[in-house]
Structures are given as C-alpha cells and as structure tokens.
C-alpha positions as CSV (number, residue, x, y, z in Angstrom):
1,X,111.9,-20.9,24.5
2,X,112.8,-20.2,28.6
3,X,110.3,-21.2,31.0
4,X,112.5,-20.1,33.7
5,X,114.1,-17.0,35.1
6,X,116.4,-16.1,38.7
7,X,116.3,-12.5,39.9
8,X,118.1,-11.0,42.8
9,X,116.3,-8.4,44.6
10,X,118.5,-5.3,44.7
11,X,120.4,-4.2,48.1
12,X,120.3,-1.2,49.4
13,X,124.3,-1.3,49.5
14,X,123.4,-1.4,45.4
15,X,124.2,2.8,45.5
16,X,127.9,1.8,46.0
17,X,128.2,-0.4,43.5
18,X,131.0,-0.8,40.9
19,X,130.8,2.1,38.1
20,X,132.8,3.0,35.3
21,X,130.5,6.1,34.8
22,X,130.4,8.1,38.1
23,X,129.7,11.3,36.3
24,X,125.4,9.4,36.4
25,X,125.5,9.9,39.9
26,X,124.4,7.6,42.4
27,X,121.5,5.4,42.1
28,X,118.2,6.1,43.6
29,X,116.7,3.0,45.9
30,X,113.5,3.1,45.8
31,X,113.0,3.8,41.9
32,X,115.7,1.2,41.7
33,X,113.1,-1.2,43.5
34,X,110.2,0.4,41.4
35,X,112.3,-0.5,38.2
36,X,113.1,-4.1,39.0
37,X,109.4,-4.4,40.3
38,X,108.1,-3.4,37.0
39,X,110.8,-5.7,34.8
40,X,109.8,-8.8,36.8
41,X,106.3,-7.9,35.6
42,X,107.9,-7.7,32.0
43,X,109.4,-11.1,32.5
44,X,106.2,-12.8,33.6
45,X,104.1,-11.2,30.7
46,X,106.4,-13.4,28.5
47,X,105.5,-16.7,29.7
48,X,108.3,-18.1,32.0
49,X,108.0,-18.3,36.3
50,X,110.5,-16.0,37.9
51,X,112.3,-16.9,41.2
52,X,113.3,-13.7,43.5
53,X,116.2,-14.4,45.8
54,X,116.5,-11.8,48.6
55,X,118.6,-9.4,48.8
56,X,122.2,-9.5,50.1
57,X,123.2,-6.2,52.0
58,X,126.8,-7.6,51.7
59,X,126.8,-7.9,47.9
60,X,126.4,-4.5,46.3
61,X,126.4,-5.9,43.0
62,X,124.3,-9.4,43.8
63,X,121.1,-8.1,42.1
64,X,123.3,-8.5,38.5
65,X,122.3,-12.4,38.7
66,X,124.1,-13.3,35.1
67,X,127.3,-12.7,36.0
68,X,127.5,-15.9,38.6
69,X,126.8,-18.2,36.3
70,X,126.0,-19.4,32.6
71,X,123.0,-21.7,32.1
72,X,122.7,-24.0,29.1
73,X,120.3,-26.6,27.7
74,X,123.1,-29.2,28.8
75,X,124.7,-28.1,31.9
76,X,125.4,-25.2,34.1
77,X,128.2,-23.5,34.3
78,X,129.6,-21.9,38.2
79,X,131.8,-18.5,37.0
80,X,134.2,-17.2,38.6
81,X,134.1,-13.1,38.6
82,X,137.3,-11.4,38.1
83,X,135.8,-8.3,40.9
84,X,137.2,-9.9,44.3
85,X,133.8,-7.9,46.1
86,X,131.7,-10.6,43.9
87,X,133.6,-13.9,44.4
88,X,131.1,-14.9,47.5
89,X,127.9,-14.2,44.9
90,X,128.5,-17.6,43.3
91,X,128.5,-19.7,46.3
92,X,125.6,-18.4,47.4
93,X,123.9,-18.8,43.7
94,X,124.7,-22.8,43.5
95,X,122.2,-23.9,46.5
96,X,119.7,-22.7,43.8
97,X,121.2,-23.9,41.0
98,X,121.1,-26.9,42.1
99,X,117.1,-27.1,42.5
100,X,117.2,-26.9,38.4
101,X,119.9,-28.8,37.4
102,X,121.1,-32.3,38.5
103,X,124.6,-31.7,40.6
104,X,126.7,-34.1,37.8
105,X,125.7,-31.2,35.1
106,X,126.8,-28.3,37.6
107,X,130.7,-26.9,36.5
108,X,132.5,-24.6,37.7
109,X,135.1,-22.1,36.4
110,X,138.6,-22.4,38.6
111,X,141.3,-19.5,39.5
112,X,143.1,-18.6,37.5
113,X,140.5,-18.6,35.1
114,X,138.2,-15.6,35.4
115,X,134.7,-15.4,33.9
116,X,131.5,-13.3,33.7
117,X,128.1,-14.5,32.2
118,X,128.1,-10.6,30.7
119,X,131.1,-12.1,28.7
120,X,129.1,-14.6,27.2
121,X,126.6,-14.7,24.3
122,X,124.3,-17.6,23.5
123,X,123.5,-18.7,19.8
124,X,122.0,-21.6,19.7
125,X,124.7,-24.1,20.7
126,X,127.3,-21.9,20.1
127,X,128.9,-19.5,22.8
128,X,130.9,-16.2,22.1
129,X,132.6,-15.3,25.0
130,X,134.2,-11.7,25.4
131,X,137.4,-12.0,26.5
132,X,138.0,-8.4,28.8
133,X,138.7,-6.5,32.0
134,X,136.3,-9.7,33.8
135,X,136.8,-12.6,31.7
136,X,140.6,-13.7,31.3
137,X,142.0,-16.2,28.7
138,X,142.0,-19.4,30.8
139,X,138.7,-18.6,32.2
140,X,137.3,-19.2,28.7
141,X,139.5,-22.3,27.6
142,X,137.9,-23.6,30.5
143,X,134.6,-22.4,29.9
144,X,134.8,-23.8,26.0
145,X,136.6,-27.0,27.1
146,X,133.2,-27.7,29.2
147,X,130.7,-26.6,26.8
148,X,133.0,-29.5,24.3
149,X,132.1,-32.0,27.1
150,X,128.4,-31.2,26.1
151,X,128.7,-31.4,22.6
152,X,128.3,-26.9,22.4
153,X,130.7,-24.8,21.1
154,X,132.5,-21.5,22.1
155,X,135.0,-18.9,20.2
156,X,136.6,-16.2,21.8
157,X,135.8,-12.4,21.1
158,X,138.4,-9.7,22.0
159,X,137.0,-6.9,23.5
160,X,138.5,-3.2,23.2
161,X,136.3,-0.5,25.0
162,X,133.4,-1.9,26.5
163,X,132.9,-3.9,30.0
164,X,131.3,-7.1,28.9
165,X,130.6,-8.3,25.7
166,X,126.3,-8.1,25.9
167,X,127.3,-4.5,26.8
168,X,127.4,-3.6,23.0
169,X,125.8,-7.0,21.4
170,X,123.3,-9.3,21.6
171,X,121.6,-11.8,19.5
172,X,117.7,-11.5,19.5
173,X,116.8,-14.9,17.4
174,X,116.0,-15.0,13.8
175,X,119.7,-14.6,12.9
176,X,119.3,-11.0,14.0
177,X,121.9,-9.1,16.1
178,X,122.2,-6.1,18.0
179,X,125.2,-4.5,17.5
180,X,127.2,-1.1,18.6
181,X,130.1,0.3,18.5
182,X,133.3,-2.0,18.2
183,X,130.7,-4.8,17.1
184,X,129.3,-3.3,13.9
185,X,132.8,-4.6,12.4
186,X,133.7,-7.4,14.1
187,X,134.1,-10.5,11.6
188,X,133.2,-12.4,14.5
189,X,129.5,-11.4,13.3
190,X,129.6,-11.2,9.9
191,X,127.0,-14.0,9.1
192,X,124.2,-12.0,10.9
193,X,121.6,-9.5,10.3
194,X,123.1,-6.9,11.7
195,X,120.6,-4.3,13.3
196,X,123.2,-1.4,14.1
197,X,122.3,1.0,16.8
198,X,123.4,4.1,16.6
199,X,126.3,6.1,19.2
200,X,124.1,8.1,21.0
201,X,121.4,5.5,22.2
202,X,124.5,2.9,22.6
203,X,123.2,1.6,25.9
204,X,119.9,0.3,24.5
205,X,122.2,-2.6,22.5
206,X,121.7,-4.3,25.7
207,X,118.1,-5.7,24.8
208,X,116.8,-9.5,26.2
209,X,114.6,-12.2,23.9
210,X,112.2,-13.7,25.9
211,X,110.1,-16.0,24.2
212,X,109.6,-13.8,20.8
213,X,108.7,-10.4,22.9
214,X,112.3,-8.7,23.0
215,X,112.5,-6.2,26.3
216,X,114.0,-2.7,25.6
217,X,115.5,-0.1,27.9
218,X,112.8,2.8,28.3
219,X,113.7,6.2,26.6
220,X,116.0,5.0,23.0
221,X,113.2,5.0,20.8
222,X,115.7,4.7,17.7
223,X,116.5,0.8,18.8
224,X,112.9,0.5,19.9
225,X,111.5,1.3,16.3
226,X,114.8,-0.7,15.1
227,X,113.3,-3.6,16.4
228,X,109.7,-3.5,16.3
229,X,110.8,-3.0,12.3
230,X,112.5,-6.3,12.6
231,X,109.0,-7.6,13.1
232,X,109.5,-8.4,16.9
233,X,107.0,-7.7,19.4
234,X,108.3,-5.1,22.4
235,X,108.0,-4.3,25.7
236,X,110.4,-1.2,27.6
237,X,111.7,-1.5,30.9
238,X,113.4,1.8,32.9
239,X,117.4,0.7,33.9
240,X,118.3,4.1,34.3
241,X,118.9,3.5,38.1
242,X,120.8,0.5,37.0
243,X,122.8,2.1,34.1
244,X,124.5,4.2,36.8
245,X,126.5,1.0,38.3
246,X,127.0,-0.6,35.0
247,X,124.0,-2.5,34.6
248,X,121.3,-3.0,32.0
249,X,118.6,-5.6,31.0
250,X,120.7,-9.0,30.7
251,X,122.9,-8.5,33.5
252,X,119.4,-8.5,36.0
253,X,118.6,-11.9,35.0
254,X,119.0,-15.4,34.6
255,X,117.0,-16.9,32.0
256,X,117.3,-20.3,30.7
257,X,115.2,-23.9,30.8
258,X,115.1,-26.0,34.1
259,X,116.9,-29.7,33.7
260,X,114.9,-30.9,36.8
C-alpha cells in the first residue's frame, strides 16, 4: 500500500513539451491545470497525502515527476534522463527526496548510463526495466546492480515501438497486467493474467494502482469495463491535455512509501 505521492504542478512552458504525436495539437493550459487538479483529488480519494512542488517555467516537461527518479521500499533511486532539456529536473527533485528517505539509501544513476522511471515497472521486488530511446543498456546494469545491493531484482525488457515501457504495460496487483501492443507477446510476461487492451483504446494501458482503486484515463471504456471485470474498484481521470506531450497517468506521479 502507498501512503505517499510527489506531484509537479504543470508549467505553462508544458505546451512546448516533447511529442512524438504533433498531429494532437498543442495542449490547452488551463484544462491541463483543471486535469491535474481533479487527479490529485483522485489520488487523495485513495488514501495516501500528496506533496505539490511548484511549477518550473524552465522545465517543460517537470510536471512528469516519475521520470526523475524510482522509489522503492529499500532505497531511492536518482535517474538520469536521456532528453538533455530534463537533466536539471533531477537535481531539483533530490532536496525532496531527501525529506523521505535517509541520504545513505539515496542512489543515483551516472552518464553514460541513461534512465527513466517510465522504463521501469514495479512487481513486488522485482523491477522490469524497458530498455529504449530514454533508458540505455548501462543505465540499467546500474540500476539492477543497485536494486542487488538491496536485496531486489531487475531484468531487462527490449522495447520496439513505444516510448517507455509503462507506455503499453503495467501491473495492477493480483498478478494481473495491463498489456498492449508489443506486450501481449512478450515472454517477459508470460506468468501473468494478462488483461489485453485492445489497438484502438491503446493509450488507456497506462492505468496506476493506488491502494486497490486502479485510476483510468477518462473516455476508453473498453479498459474501464476490462478492469472493473477484474473485480477492481475505478476511478477516471481526463489526460487528454497530457496525451498530447506524451504523457499519461504514471508519468504525473510519484507514488511509493516514505523511509523517514
């Protein structure tokens, strides 16, 4: 269970952000504000205290909080993201970091090594990390060679076609994963309940457990009644603001279990 989750409040530099989709458009502000407004309410309904951090007009990508680090029940993890425009995101995330975990359990990934927290999937105490365009091979040797020092385990996951791995999987508990696309396939996942999601609602695969309520991106009612089948209560959050610079549910949050 989390009891704790970091935000970022969104910038209004956030319209310029990095896309791989251009043909969305460009994202509107204020229902982008409206929209992260209404998931922080989501988070809170599930139990756990949020933390906003203001926004930082010189980050257009700082309100995607998961990418600057990965937080387990035995240390933290500092990344290192491979977009040079989101380097400066991290420094400015470990101040806070550090009010949650003790500084001796604080690690950080090193360049070479490139990594993203969208690369990496938490199962239990195991870790698959997505090795793509963001995440590079000796970012996760490091990465596994520190979860090792903790007694956790990681494997890697070659990615073909999309961004970051939670883009097209993630694991919602109960042995049960969400899984699109290249995923549906992958041996990687074999040992799960697979809950497939079909090609045109491919987005929605990015769904977030919090505390046995699973949050859904508003308007894919295929995955919504996917899950709720699954036996899971729900609750539907609008990213569409966010889905237009590559962002969806995971990638606006930190969520994990304070040390401190």
């Amino acid at each position: 269970m989390y009891k704790n989750v970091i935000v970022r409040k969104p910038c209004r530099a956030m319209v310029g952000g990095i896309t791989s989709a251009p043909e969305l458009g460009k994202p509107n502000y204020d229902l982008a504000l409206e929209q992260h407004g209404a998931y922080i309410k989501a988070l809170r309904s599930c139990g756990v205290e949020v933390r906003e951090l203001p926004a930082l007009e010189d980050y257009p990508d700082s309100c995607f909080v998961e990418d600057t680090c990965v937080l387990t029940r035995e240390c933290a993890i500092m990344d290192n993201p491979a977009a040079p425009t989101r380097n400066g995101e991290v420094a400015l995330m470990e101040p806070i970091i550090k009010e949650f975990y003790p500084v001796d359990r604080i690690e950080h990934i090193t360049a070479p090594g490139t990594l993203e927290g969208g690369d990496v999937m938490m199962v239990g105490d195991h870790f698959y990390v997505g090795r793509s365009a963001r995440t590079n091979a000796e970012g996760i040797r490091q990465f596994i060679e520190i979860l090792n020092k903790y007694g956790l385990e990681g494997s890697e996951v070659p990615l073909e076609k999309v961004l970051h791995l939670k883009t097209g999987v993630n694991y919602i508990e109960r042995n049960n994963m969400l899984v699109s696309g290249e995923f549906i396939d992958k041996p990687d996942f074999e040992s799960f309940h697979k809950l497939v999601i079909p090609e045109d609602e491919a987005y929605a695969a990015n769904c977030i457990w919090m505390n046995d309520t699973v949050i859904v991106p508003a308007g894919y009612p295929t995955v919504l009644k996917t899950i709720q089948d699954a036996g899971y209560k729900t609750l539907t959050v609008d990213t569409s603001e966010y889905r237009k610079i590559d962002g969806g549910l995971s990638c606006l949050s930190l969520r994990f279990t304070s040390l401190i």
